[in-house]
C-alpha positions in Angstrom: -12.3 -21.8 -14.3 -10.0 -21.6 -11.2 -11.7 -21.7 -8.0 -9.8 -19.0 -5.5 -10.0 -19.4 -1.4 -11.3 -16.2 0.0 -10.1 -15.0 3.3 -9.9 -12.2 5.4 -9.1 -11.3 9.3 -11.8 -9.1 9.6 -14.4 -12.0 9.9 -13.8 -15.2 12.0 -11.3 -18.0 11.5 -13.3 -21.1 10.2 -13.7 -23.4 13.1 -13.0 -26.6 10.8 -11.8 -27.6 8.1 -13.7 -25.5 5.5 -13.0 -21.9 4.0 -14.5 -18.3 4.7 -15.6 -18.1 1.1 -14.6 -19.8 -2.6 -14.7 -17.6 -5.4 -15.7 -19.6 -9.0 -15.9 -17.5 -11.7 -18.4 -15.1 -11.3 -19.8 -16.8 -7.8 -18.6 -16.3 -4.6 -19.9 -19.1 -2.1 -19.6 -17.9 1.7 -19.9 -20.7 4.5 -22.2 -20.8 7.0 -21.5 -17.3 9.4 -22.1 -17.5 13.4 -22.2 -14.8 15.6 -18.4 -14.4 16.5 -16.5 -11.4 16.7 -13.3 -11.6 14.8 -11.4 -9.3 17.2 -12.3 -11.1 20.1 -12.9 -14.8 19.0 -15.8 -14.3 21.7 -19.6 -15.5 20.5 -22.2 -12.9 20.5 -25.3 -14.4 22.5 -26.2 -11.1 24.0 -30.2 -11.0 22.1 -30.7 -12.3 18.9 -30.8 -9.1 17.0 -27.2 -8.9 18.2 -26.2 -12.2 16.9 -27.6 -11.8 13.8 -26.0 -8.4 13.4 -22.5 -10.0 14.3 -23.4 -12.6 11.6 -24.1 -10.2 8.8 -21.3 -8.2 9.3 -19.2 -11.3 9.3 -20.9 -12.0 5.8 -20.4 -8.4 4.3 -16.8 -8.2 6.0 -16.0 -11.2 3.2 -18.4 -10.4 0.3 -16.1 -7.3 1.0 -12.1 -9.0 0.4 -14.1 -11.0 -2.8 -15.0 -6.8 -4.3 -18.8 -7.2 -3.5 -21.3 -6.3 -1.5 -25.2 -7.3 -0.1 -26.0 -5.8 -3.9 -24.2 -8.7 -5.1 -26.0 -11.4 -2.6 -28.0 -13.8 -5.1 -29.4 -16.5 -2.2 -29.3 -16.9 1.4 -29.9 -19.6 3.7 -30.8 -18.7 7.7 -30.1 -21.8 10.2 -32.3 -21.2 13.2 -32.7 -22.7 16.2 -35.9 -21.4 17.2 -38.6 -20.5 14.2 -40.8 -18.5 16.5 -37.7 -15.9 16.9 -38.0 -15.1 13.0 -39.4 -12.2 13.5 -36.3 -11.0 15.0 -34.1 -11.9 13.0 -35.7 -10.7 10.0 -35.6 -7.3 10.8 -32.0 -7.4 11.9 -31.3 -8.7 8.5 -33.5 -6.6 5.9 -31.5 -4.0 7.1 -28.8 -5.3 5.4 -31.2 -5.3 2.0 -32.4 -2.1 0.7 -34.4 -3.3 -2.2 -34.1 -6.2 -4.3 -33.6 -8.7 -1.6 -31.6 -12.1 -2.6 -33.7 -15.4 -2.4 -33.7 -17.0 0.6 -34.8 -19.7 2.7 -35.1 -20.1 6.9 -34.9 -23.4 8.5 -34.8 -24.4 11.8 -32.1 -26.9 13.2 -31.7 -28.8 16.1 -28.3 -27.5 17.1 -25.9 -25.0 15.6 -21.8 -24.8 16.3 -21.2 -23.5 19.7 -24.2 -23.4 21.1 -25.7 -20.0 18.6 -28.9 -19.3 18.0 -28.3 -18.5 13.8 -26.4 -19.4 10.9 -26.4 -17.8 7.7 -24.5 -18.7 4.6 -24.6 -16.7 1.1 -23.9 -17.1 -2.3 -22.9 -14.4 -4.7 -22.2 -13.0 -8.0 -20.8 -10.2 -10.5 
């Protein structure tokens, strides 16, 4: 199997040297998403619901250029900074699952690129 980089303008640039997203077969691997609008290159720290909204639409803006969608989301992982803010977060991103959410796990960190509050990466598959 070929592995194939996947990229798009319509989430941010990768602040080092790592790709949006690489496509292996089937699986599609995103990197770790923070809260930056591609447009602007500006973080999002307005509330957390905010930055985790900037986040996922980071994440579906490339499961998008790879032909998929949240449907196609097999596993997630949340970076947090704060674990009592889950809450929050959590309801910013089941909107993003309609049924059938992907596995997941949350963990909290003790510092995230650029000074955000959450990190999410994905992987997956058709």
């Amino acid at each position: 199997m070929e592995r194939t980089i996947i990229y798009t303008p319509d989430a941010p640039k990768p602040i080092g040297p790592y790709s949006q997203a690489i496509q292996y077969g089937d699986l599609l691997y995103i990197s770790g998403q923070i809260p930056i609008n591609p447009a602007t290159g500006e973080v999002v720290k307005e509330s957390l619901t905010l930055e985790t909204r900037q986040v996922m639409n980071n994440l579906k803006a490339i499961l998008h250029e790879a032909g998929m969608d949240f449907g196609h989301v097999i596993k997630t992982t949340i970076f947090l900074m704060d674990m009592t803010k889950f809450p929050e977060v959590n309801t910013e991103y089941a909107l993003y699952f309609e049924k059938d959410p992907p596995a997941r796990e949350t963990v909290q960190v003790a510092g995230l690129p650029l000074k955000v509050n959450v990190e999410i990466s994905m992987i997956a598959g058709k």
